[in-house]
N, CA, C and O of each residue as an XYZ file, in Angstrom:
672
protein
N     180.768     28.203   -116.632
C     179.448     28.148   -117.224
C     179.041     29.547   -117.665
O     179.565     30.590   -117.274
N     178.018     29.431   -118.547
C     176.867     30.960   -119.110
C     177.628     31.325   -120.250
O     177.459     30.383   -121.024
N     178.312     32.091   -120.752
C     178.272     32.589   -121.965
C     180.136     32.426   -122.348
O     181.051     32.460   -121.525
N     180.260     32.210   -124.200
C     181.720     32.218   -124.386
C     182.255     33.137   -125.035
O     181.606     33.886   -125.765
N     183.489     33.213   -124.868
C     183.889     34.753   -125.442
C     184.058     34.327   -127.104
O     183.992     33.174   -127.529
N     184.294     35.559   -127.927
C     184.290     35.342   -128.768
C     185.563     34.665   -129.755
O     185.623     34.399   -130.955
N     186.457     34.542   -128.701
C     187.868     33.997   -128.932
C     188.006     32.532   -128.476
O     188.889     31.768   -128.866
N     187.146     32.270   -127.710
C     186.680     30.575   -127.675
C     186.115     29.973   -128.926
O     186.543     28.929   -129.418
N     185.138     30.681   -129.409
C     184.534     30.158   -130.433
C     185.723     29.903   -131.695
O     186.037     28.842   -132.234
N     186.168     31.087   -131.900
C     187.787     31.021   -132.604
C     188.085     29.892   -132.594
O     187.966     29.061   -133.495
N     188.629     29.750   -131.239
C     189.258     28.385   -131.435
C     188.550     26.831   -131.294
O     189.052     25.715   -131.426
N     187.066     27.295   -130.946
C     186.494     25.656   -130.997
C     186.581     25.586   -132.865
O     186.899     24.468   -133.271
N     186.314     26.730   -134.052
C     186.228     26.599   -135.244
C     187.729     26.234   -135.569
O     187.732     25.478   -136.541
N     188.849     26.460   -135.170
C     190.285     26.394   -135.731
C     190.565     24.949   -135.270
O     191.708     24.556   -135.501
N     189.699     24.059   -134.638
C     189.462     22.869   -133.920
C     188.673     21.828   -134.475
O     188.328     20.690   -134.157
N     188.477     22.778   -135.607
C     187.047     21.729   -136.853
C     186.299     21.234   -135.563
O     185.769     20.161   -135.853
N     186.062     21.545   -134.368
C     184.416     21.651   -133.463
C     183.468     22.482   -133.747
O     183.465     23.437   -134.524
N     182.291     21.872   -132.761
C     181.624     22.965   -133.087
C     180.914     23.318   -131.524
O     180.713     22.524   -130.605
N     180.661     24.576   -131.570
C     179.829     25.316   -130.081
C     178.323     25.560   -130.352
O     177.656     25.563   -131.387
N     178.078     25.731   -129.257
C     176.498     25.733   -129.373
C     176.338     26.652   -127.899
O     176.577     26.030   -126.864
N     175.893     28.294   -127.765
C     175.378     29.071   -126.823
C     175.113     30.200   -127.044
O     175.389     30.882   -128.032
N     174.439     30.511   -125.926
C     173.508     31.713   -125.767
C     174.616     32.384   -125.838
O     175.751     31.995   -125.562
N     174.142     33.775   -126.351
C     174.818     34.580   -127.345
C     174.798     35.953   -126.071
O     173.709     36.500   -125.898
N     175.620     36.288   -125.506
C     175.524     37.586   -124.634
C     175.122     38.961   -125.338
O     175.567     39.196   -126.462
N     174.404     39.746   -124.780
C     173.566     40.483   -124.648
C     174.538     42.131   -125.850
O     174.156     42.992   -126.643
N     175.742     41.722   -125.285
C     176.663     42.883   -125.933
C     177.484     42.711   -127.346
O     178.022     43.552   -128.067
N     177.373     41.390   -127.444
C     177.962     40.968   -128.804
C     177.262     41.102   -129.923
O     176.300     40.469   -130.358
N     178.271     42.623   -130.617
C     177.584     42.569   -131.857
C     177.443     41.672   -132.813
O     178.421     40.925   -132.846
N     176.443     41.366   -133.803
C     176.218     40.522   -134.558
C     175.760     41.041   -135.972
O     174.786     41.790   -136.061
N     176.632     40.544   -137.321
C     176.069     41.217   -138.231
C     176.144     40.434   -139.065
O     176.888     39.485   -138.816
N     175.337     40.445   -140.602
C     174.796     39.772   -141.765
C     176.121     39.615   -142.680
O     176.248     38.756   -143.552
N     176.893     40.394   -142.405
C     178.303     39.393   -143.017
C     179.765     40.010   -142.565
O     180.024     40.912   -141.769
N     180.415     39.380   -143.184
C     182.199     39.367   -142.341
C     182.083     41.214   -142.234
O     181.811     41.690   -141.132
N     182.282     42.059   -143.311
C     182.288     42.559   -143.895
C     181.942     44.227   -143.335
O     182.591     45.272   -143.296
N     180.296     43.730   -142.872
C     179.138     44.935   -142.862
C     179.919     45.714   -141.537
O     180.823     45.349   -140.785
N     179.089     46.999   -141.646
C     179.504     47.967   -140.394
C     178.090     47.990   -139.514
O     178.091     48.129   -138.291
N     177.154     47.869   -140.135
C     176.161     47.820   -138.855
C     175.738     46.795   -138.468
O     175.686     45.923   -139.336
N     175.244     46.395   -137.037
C     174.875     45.332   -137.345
C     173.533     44.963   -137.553
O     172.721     45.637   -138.186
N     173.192     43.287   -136.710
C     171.719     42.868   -137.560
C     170.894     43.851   -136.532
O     171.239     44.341   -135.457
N     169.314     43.978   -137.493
C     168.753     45.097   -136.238
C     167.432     43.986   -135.902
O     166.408     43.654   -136.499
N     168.093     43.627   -134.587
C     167.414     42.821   -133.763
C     165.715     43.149   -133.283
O     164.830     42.483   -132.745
N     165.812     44.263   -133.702
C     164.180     44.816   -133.081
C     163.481     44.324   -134.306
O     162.252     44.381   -134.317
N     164.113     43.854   -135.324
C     163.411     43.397   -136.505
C     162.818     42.278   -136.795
O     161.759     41.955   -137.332
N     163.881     41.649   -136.244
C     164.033     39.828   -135.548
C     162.627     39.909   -134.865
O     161.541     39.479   -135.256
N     162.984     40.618   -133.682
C     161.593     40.626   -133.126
C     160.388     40.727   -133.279
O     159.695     39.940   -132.634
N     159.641     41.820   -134.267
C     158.940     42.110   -135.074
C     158.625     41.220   -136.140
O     157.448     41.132   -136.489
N     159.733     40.375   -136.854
C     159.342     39.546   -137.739
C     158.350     38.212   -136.994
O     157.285     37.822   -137.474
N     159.089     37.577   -135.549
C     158.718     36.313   -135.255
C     157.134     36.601   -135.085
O     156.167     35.932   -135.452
N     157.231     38.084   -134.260
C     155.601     38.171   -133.553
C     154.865     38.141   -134.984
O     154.140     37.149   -135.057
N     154.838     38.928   -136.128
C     154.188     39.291   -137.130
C     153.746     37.976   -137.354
O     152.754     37.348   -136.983
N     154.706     37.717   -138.041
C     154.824     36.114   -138.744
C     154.089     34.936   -137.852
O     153.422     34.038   -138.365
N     154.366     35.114   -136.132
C     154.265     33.743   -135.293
C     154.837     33.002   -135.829
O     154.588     32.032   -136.544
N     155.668     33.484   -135.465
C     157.215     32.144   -136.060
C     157.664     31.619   -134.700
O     157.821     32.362   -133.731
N     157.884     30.152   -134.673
C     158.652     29.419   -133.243
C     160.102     29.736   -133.183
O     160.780     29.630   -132.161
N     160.600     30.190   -134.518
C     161.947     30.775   -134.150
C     162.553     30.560   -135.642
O     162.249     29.728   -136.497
N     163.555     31.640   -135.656
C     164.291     31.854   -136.833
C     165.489     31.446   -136.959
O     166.268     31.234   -136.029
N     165.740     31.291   -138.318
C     167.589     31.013   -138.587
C     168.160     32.203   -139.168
O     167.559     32.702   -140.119
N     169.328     32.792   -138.712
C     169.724     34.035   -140.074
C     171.439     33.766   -139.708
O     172.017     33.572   -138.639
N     171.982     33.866   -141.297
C     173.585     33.474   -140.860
C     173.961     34.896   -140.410
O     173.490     35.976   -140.767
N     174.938     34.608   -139.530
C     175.301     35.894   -138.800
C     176.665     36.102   -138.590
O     177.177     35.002   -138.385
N     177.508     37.010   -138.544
C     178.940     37.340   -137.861
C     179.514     37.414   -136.931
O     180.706     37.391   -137.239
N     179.338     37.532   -135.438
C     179.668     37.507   -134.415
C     181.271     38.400   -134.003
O     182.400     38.005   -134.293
N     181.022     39.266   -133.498
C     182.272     40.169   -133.007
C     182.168     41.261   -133.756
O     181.219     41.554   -134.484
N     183.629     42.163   -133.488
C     183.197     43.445   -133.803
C     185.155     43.462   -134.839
O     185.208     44.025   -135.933
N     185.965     43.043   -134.462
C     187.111     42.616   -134.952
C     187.565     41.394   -135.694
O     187.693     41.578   -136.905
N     187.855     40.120   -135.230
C     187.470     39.333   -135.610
C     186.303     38.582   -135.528
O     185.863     38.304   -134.412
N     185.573     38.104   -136.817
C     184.046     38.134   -137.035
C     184.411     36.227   -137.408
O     185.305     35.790   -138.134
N     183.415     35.467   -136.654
C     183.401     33.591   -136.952
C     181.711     33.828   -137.758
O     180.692     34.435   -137.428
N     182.188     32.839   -139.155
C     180.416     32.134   -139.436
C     179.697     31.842   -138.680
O     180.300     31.357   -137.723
N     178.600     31.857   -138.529
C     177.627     30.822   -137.422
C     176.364     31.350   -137.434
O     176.070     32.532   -137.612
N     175.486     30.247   -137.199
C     174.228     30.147   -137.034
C     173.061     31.089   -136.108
O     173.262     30.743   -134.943
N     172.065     32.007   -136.125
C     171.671     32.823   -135.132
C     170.483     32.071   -135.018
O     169.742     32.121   -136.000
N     169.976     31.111   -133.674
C     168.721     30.735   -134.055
C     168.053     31.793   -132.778
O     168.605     32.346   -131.827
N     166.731     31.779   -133.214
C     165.968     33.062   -132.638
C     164.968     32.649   -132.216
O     164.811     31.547   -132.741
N     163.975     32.914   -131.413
C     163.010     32.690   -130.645
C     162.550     33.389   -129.575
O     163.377     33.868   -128.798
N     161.209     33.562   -129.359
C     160.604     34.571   -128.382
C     160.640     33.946   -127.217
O     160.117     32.832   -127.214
N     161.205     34.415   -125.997
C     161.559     34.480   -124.788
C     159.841     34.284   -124.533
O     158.982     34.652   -125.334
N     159.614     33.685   -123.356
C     158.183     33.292   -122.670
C     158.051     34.798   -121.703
O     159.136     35.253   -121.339
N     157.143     35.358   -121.399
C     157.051     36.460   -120.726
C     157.553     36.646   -118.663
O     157.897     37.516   -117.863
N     157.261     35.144   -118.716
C     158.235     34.789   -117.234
C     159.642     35.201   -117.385
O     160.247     35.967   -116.634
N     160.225     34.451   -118.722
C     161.817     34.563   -118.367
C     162.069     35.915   -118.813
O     163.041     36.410   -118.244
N     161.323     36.898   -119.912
C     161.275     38.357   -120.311
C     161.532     39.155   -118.937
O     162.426     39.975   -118.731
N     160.597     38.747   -118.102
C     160.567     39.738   -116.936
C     161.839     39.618   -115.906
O     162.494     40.578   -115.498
N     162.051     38.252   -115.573
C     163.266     37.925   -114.811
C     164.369     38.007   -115.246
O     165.213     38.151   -114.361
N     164.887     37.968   -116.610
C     166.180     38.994   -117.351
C     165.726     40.365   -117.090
O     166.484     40.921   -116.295
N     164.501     41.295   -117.585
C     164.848     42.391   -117.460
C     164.705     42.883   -115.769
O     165.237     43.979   -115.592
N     164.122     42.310   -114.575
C     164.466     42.635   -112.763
C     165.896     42.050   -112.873
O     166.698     42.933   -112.570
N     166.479     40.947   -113.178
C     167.896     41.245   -112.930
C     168.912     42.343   -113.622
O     169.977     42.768   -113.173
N     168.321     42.628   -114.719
C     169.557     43.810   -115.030
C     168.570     45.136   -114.580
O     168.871     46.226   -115.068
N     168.061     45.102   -114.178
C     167.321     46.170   -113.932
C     167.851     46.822   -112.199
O     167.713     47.948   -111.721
N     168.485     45.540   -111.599
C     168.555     45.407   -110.500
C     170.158     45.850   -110.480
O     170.463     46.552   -109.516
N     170.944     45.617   -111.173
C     172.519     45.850   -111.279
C     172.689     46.923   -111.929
O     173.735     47.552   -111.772
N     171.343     47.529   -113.116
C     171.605     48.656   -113.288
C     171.326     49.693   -112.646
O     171.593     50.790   -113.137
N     170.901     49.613   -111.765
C     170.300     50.582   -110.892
C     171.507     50.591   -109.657
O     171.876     51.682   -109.223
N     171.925     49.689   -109.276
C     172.753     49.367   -108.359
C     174.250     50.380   -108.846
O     174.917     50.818   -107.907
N     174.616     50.640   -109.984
C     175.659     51.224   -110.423
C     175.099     52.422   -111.042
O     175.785     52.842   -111.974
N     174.122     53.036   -110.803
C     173.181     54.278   -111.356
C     173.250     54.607   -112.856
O     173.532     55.727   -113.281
N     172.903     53.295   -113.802
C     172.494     52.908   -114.936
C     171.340     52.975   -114.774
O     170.844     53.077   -113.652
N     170.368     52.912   -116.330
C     169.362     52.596   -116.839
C     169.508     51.476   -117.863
O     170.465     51.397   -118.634
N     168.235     50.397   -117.803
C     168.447     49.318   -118.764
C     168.113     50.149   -120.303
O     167.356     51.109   -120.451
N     168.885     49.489   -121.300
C     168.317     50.561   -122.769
C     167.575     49.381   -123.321
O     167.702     48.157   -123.350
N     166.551     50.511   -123.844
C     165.633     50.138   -124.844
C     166.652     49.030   -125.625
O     166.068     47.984   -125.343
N     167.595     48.711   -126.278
C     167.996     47.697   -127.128
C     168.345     46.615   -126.204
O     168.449     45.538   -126.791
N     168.565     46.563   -124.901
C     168.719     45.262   -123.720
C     167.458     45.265   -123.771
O     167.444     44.878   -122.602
N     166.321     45.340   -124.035
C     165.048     45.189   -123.670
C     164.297     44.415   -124.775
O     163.433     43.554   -124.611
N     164.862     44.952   -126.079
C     164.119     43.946   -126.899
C     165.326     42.136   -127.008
O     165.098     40.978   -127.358
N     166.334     42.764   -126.571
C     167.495     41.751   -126.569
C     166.770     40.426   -125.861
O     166.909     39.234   -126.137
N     165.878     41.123   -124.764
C     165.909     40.255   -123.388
C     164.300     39.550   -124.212
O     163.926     38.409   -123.940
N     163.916     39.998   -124.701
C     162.389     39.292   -124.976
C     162.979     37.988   -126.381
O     162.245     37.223   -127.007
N     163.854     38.077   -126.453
C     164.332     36.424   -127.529
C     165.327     35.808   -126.629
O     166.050     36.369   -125.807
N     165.230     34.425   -126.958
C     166.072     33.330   -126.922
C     167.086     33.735   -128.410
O     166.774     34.048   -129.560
N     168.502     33.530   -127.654
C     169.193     34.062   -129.159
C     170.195     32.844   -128.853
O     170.601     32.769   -127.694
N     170.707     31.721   -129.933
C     171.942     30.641   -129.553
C     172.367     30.490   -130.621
O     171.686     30.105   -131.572
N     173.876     30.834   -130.677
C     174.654     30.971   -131.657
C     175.431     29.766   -131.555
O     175.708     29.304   -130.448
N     176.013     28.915   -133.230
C     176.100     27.883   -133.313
C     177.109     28.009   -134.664
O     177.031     29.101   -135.225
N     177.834     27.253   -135.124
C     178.497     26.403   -136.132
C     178.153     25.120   -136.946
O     178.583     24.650   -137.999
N     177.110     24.700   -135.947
C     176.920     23.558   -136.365
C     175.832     23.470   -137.833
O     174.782     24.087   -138.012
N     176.409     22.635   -138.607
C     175.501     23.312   -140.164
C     173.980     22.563   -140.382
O     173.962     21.349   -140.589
N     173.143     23.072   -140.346
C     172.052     23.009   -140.615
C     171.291     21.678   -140.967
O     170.125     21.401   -140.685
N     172.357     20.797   -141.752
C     172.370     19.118   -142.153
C     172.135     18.606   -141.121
O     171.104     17.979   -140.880
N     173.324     18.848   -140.127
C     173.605     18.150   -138.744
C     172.329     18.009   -137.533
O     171.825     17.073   -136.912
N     172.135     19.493   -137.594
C     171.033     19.904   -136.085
C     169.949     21.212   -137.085
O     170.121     22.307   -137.620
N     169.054     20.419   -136.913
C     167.820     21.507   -137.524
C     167.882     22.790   -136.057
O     168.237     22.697   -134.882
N     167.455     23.672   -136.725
C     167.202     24.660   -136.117
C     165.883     24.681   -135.231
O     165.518     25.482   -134.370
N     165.388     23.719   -135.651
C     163.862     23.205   -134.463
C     164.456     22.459   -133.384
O     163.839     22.450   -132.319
N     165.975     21.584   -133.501
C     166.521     20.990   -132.294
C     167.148     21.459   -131.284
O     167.158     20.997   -130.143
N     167.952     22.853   -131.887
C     169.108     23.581   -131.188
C     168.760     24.108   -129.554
O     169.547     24.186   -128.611
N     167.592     24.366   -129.586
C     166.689     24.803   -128.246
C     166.878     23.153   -127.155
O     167.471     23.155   -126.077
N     166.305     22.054   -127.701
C     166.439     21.142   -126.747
C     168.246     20.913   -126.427
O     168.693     21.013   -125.284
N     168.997     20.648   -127.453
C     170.379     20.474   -127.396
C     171.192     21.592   -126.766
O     172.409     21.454   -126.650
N     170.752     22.380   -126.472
C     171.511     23.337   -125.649
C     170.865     23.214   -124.504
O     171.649     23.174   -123.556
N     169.889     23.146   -124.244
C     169.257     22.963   -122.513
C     169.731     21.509   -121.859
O     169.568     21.173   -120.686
N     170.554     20.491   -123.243
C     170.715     19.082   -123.055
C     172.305     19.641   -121.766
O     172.598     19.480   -120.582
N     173.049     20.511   -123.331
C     174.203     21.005   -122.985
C     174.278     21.741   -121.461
O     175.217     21.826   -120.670
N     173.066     22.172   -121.402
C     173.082     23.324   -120.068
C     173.047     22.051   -118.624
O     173.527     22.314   -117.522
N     172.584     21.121   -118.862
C     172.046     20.121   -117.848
C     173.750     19.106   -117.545
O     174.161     18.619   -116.492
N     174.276     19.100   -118.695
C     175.560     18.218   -118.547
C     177.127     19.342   -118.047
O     178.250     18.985   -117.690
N     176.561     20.690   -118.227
C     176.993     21.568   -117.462
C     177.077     21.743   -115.944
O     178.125     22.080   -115.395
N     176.119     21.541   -115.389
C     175.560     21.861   -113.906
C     175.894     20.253   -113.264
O     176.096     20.069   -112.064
N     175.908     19.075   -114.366
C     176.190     17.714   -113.506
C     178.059     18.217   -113.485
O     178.864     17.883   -112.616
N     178.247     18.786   -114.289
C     179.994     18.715   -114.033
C     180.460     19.573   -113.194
O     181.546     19.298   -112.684
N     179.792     20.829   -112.814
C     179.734     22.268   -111.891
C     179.894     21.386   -110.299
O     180.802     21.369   -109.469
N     178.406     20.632   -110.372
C     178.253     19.742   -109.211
C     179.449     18.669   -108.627
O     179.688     18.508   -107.430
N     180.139     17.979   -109.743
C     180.731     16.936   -109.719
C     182.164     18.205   -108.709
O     182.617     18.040   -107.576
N     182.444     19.209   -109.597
C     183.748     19.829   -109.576
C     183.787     20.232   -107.701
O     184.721     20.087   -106.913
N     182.197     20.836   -107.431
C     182.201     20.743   -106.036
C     182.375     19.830   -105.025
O     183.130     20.068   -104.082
N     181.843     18.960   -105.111
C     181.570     17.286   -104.615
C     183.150     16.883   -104.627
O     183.768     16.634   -103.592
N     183.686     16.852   -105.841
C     184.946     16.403   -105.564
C     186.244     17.099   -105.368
O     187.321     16.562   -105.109
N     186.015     18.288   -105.514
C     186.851     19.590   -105.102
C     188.218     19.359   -106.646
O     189.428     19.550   -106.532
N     187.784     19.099   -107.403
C     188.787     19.444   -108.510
C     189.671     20.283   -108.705
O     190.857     20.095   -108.974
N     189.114     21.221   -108.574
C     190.316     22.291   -108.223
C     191.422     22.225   -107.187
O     192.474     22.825   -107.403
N     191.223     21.453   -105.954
C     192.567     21.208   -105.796
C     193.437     20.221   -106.277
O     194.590     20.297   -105.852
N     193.099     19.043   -107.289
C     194.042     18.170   -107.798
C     195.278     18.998   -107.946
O     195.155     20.216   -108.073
N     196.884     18.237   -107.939
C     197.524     18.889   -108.328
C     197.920     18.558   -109.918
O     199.058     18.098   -110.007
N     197.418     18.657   -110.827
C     197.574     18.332   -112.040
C     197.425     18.624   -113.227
O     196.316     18.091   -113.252
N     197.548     19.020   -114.320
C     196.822     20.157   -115.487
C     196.630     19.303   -116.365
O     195.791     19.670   -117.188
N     197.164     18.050   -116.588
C     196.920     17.188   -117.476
C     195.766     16.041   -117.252
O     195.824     15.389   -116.210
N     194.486     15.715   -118.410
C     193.777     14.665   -117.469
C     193.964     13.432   -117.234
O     193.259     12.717   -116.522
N     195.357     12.997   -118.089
C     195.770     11.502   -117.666
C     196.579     11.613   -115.842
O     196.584     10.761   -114.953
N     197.111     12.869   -115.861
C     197.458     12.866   -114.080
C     195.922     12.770   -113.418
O     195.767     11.798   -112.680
N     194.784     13.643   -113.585
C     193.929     13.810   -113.395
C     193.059     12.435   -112.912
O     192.631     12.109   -111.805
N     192.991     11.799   -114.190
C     192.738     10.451   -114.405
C     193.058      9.489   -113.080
O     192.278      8.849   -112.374
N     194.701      9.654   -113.010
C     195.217      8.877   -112.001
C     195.309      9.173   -111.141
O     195.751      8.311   -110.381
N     194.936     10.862   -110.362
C     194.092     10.827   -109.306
C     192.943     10.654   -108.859
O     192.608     10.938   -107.709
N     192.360     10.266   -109.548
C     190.392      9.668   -109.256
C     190.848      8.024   -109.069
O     190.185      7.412   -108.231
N     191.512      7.552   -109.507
C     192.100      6.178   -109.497
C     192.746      6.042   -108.338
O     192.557      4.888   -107.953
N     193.341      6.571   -107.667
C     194.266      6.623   -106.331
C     193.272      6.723   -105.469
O     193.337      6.025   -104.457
N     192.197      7.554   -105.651
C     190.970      8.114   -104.389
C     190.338      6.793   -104.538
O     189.339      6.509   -103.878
């Protein structure tokens, strides 16, 4: 669970799938394959408050080497979850005698979920419920994996898999 690397996404796109998640805090992101800087997120920010916007779309690049299409939808973080991202890194940065930076700080005040999925499919007003859908069918399978100790099956395939839930 929590965040995918950028070589997953790779291959959910080389998979004609599509992904849908929160976008980690260190992954650069830029306005095309191409560019050297990237998007400047303090802008993002500045635009939603100006504007009072419920949240933005901007196509974006993702990575710093190999760069995937995809969707940036944007939205202002509620000031509860603002504060409890920035005491937890505040808490690990301090713990390793870091300081949080000013750019983790405006990072931490948006909801940021990066996506493939094209715009036809899932409006950008849905992507917020469909990923918290995603986050919930996450934690029933986290649960399930404990409960039934999955990890020790001996099997890598899920038709063996299969036919050990069938045997139990």
């Amino acid at each position: 669970m929590g965040y995918c690397t950028l070589s997953f996404f790779s291959k959910v796109c080389k998979s004609q799938a599509f992904f849908l998640n929160r976008l980690t805090p260190q992954v650069n992101i830029c306005s095309d394959q191409h560019a050297k800087d990237p998007v400047d997120i303090n802008s993002l920010l500045k635009k939603l408050k100006k504007d009072r916007l419920e949240l933005m779309e901007v196509a974006v690049f993702p990575g710093k080497k190999e760069r995937i299409p995809a969707r940036l939808v944007v939205s202002l973080a509620d000031e509860t979850t603002y504060e409890k991202r920035l005491r937890k890194t505040s808490k690990q940065a301090k713990s390793t005698g870091n300081k949080v930076s000013d750019k983790f700080k405006v990072r931490a005040r948006l909801n940021m979920i990066v996506t493939n999925v094209p715009p036809e499919i899932l409006k950008g007003k849905d992507i917020r419920k469909v990923y918290s859908l995603r986050w919930q069918i996450e934690l029933i399978f986290k649960n399930w994996k404990s409960l039934v100790t999955i990890d020790e099956f001996n099997t890598k395939k899920s038709i063996g898999l299969n036919a050990s839930f069938m045997e139990n």
